[in-house]
ROGUNU-781807 format. One line per 3 residues: number of its first residue (from 0); their letters; for each residue x, y, z of C-alpha. Coordinates in nm, 2 decimals. Each point is the difference from the previous one (the first is absolute). Example, Ala and Ser with C-alpha at 12.3 -4.5 7.8 and 13.67 -1.06 7.14 Angstrom:
! ROGUNU-781807
0> as> 1.23/-0.45/0.78 | 0.14/0.34/-0.07
***
This chain:
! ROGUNU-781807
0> xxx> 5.19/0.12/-1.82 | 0.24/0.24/-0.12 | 0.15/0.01/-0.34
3> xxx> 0.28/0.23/-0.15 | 0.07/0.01/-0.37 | 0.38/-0.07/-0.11
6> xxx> 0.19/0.02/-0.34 | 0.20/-0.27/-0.03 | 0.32/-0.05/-0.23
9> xxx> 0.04/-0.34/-0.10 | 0.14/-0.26/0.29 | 0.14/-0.36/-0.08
12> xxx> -0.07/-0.28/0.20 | 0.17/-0.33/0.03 | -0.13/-0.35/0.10
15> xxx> -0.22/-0.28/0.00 | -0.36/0.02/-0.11 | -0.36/-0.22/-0.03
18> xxx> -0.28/0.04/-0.30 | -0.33/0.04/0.20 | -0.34/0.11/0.05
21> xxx> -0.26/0.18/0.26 | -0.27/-0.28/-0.03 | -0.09/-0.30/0.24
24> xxx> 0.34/0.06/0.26 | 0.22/-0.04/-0.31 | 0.23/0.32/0.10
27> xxx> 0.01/-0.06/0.36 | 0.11/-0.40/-0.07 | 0.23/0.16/-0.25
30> xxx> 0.15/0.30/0.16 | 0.04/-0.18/0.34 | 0.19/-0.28/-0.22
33> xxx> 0.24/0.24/-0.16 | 0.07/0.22/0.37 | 0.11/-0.37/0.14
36> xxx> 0.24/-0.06/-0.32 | 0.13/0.32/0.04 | 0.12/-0.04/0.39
39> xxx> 0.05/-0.36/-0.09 | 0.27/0.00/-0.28 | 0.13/0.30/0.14
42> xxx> -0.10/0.26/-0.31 | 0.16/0.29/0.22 | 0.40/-0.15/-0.04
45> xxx> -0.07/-0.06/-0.35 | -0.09/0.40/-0.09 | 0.36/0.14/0.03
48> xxx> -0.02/0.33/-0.17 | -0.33/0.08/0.21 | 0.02/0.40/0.07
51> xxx> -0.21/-0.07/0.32 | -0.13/-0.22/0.25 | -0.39/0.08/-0.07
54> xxx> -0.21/-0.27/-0.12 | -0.23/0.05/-0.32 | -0.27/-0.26/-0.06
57> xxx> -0.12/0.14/-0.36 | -0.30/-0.07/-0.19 | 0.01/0.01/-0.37
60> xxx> -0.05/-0.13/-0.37 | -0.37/0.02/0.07 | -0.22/-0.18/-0.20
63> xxx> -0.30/0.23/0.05 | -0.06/0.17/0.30 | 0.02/-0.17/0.39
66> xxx> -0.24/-0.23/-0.12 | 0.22/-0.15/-0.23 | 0.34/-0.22/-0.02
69> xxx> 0.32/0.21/0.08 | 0.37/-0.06/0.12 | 0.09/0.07/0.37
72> xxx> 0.36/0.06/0.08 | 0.18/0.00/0.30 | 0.35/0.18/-0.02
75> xxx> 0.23/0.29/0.06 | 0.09/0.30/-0.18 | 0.29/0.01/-0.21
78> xxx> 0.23/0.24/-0.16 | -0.07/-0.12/-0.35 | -0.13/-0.22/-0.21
81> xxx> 0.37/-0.18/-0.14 | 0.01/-0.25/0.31 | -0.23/-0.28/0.05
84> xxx> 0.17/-0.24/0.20 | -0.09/-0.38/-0.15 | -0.36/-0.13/0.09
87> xxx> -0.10/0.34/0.07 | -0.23/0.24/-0.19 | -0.02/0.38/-0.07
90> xxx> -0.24/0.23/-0.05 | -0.11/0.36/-0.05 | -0.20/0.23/0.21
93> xxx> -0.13/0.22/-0.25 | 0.05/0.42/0.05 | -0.30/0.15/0.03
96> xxx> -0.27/0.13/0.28 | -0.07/-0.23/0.30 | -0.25/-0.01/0.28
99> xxx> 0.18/-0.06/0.37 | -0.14/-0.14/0.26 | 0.11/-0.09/0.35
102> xxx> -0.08/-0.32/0.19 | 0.00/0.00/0.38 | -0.04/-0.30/0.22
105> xxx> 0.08/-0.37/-0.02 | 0.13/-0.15/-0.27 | -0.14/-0.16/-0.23
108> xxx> -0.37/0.13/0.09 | 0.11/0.38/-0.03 | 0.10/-0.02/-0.32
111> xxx> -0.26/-0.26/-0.14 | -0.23/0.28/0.11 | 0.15/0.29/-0.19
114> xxx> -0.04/-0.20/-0.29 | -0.38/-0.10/0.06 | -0.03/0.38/0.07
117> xxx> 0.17/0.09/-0.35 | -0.22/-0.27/-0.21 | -0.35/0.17/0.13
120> xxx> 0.10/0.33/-0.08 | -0.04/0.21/-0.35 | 0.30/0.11/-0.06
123> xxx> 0.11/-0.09/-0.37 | 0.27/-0.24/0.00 | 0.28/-0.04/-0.24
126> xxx> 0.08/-0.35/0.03 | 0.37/0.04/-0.08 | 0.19/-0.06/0.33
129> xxx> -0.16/0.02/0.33 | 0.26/-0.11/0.35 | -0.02/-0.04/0.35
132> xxx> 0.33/0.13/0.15 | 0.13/-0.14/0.31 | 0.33/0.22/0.18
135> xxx> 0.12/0.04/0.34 | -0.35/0.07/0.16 | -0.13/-0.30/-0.15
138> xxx> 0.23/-0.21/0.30 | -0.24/-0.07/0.28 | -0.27/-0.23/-0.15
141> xxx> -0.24/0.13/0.30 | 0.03/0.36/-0.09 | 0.12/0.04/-0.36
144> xxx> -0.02/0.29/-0.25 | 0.05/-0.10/-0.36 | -0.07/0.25/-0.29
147> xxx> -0.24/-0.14/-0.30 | 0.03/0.18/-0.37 | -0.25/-0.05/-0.26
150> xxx> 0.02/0.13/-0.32 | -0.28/0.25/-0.11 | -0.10/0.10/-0.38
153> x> 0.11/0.34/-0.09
***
């Protein structure tokens, strides 16, 4: 798999999240959960001062490390951080130097796979921010292309 290192300035993200952790299906039951609420209450109407129509699902406020509890985020990128529409929250996408990764293939398996890849490997891991992005490309479910970031120690 083929990674490309990318500085970063800081991005804001707004909308719903879940508290969860990598251990006995927790995420999946958790992450699956939020994607529903998010198509469900219609999160996308409710993000007015989006700047595009890509998709982040973030991963943040880690505990530890990916064996630990952290906050997933499903949202879209905003202009700044002075609007947060009501039952909605913010948050930051640190600057600083990220790993990229592209998934190809069908969703969700293609990216659930990228990620496996990323936990076996050695690369030293910030833990500050990590995202999966989800634009244009990511359309057909049979033949997606979504871009993964993980933040990587300096």
């Amino acid at each position: 798999m083929t990674t490309q290192l990318i500085p970063l300035d800081p991005i804001y993200i707004v909308g719903i999240s879940v508290r969860t952790i990598n251990q006995n299906g927790q995420s999946g039951a958790d992450i699956s959960s939020l994607w529903l609420r998010f198509f469900s209450e219609d999160i996308a109407s409710k993000v007015p001062s989006r700047t595009s129509d890509d998709l982040y699902c973030v991963y943040t406020d880690y505990e530890s490390d990916h064996t630990g509890a952290y906050t997933t985020l499903l949202g879209y990128r905003v202009e700044s951080e002075k609007v947060v529409p009501e039952g909605l929250i913010l948050i930051t996408i640190p600057a600083g130097i990220y790993n990229r990764y592209t998934s190809e293939g069908k969703l969700p398996y293609c990216v659930l796979a990228t990620w496996e890849y990323i936990w076996r490997t050695t690369t030293e891991r910030s833990y500050m921010a990590d995202f999966d992005m989800y634009g244009p490309e990511a359309q057909d479910q049979n033949n997606a292309q979504v871009q993964t970031f993980v933040s990587v120690a300096k």
